[in-house]
C-alpha positions in Angstrom: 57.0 7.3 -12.4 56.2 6.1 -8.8 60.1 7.3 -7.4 60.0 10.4 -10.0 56.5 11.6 -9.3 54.4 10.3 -7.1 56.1 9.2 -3.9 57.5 13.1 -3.9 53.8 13.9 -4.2 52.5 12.0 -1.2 52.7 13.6 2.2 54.3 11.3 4.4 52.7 12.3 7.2 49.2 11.1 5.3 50.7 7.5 5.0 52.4 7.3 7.7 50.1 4.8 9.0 50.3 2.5 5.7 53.1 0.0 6.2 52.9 -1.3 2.8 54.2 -0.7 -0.8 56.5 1.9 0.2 60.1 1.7 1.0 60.2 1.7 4.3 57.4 0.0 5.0 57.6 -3.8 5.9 55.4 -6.6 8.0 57.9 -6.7 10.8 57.5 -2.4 10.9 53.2 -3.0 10.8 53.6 -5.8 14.3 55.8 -3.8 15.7 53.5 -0.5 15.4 50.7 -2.7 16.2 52.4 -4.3 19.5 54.0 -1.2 20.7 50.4 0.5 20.8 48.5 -2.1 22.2 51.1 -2.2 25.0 50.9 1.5 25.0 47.2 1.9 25.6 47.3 -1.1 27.9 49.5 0.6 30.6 46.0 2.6 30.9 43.5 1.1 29.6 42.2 -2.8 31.0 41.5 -3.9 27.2 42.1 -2.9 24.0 40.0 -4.0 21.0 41.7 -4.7 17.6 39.3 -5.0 14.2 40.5 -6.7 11.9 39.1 -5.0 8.7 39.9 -6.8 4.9 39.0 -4.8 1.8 38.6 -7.9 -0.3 39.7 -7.7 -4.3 40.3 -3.9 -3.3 42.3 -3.1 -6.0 39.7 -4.4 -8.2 37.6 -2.2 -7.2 39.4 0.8 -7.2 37.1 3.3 -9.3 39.0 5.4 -11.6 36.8 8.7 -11.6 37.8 8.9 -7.5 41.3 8.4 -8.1 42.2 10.7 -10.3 40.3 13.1 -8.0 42.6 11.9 -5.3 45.2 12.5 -7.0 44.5 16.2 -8.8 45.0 17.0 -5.3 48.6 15.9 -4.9 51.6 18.0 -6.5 51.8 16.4 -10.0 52.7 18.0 -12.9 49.2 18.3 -14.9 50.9 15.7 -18.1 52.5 13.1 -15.3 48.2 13.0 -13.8 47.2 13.0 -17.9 49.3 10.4 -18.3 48.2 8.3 -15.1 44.6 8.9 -16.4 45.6 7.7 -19.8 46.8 4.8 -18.4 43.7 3.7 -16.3 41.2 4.3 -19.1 40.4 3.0 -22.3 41.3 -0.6 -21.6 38.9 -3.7 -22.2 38.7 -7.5 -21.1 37.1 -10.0 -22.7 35.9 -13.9 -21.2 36.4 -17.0 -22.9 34.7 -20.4 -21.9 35.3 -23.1 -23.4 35.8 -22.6 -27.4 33.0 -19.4 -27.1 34.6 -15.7 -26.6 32.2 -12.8 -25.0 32.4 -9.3 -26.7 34.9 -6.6 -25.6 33.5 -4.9 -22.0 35.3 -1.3 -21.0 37.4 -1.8 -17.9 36.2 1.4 -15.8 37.3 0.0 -12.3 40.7 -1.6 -11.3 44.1 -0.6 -11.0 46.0 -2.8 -13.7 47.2 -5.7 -12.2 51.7 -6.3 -12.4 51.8 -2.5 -13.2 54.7 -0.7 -11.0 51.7 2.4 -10.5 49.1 -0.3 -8.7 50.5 -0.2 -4.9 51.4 3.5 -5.1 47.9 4.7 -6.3 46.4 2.2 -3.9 47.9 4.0 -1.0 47.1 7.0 -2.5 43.3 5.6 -3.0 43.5 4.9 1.0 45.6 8.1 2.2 41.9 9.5 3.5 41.2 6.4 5.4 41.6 8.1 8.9 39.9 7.1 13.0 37.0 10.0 13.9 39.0 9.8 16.8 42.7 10.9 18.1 42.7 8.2 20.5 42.0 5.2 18.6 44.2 3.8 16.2 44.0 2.8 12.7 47.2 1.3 10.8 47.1 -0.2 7.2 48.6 -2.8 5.0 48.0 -3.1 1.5 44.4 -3.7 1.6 44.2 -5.1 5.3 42.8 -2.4 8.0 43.6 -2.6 11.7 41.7 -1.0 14.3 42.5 -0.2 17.8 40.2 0.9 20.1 40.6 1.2 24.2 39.1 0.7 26.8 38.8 4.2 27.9 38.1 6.3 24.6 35.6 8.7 23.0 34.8 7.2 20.1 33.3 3.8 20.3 34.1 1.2 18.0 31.1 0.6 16.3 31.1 4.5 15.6 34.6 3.5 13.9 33.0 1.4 12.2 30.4 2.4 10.8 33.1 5.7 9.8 35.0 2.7 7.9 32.2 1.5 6.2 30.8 5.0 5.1 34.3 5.8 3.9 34.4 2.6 1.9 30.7 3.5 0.5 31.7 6.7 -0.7 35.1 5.2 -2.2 32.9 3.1 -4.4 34.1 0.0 -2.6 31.1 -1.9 -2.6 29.7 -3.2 1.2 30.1 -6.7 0.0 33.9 -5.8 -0.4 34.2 -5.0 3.4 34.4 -8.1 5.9 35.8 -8.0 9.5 38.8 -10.3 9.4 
């Protein structure tokens, strides 16, 4: 599913700055994208400021309804999307404490967890994920966010910021979900 349908799907140019759950994508590849641009912006700049942004439980969060719409918009066969929706839905959980079991609750939210689709529809959650401006820099891994910003640029970092947290708003992942790392 995810080599067949959906990596062909995704523009690479729209994850190029995710340096996870893909196959070229490793931690050594994120640091050295990270330190080859803070060195980059520091031959003119004095300072560079990096945020450290952690979507917390992300993929718990994920909510199904914006996926899907994220992903209509890729090039997937209309039965390979059904079936992607078919997956997500209909599923339930149930607690138990102790000896006592609570009823069945609808799963609406999540991408299912040890599934081969999670990482891939994650990036593809995140694909829109993008700086306001050209200058600054935003780079991804898995759920973790980086933010450079320096000292000379035209978008200030609280503006990218507060971009980041209106994207995560509108996403459905919740405020509490977002935390400076």
């Amino acid at each position: 599913m995810v080599r067949n349908w959906l990596f062909p799907a995704i523009d690479s140019t729209v994850i190029a700055d995710q340096f996870a759950f893909k196959p070229t994508g490793s931690t050594t590849c994120a640091l050295t994208f990270f330190m080859h641009h803070v060195t980059r912006l520091l031959e003119d700049n004095s300072y560079v400021r990096c945020l450290l942004i952690d979507f917390s439980n992300a993929f718990d969060v994920v909510d199904h309804g914006i996926l899907v719409s994220k992903l209509s918009r890729l090039n997937i066969p209309p039965c390979i999307l059904h079936w992607i929706f078919c997956f997500l839905t209909g599923r339930t959980q149930q607690v138990k404490y102790a000896t006592k079991l609570s009823a069945f609750q609808p799963i609406n939210m999540d991408i299912v967890q040890g599934s081969g689709l999670r990482p891939t529809l994650y990036i593809v959650m995140e694909s829109d994920l993008k700086t306001i401006s050209k200058i600054n820099i935003l780079f991804k891994y898995a759920d973790d966010n980086n933010l450079l910003v320096p000292e000379k640029t035209d978008i200030d970092i609280c503006v990218e910021f507060a971009n980041i947290v209106q994207w995560a708003a509108y996403n459905a992942f919740y405020p509490s979900t977002v935390a400076p790392g």
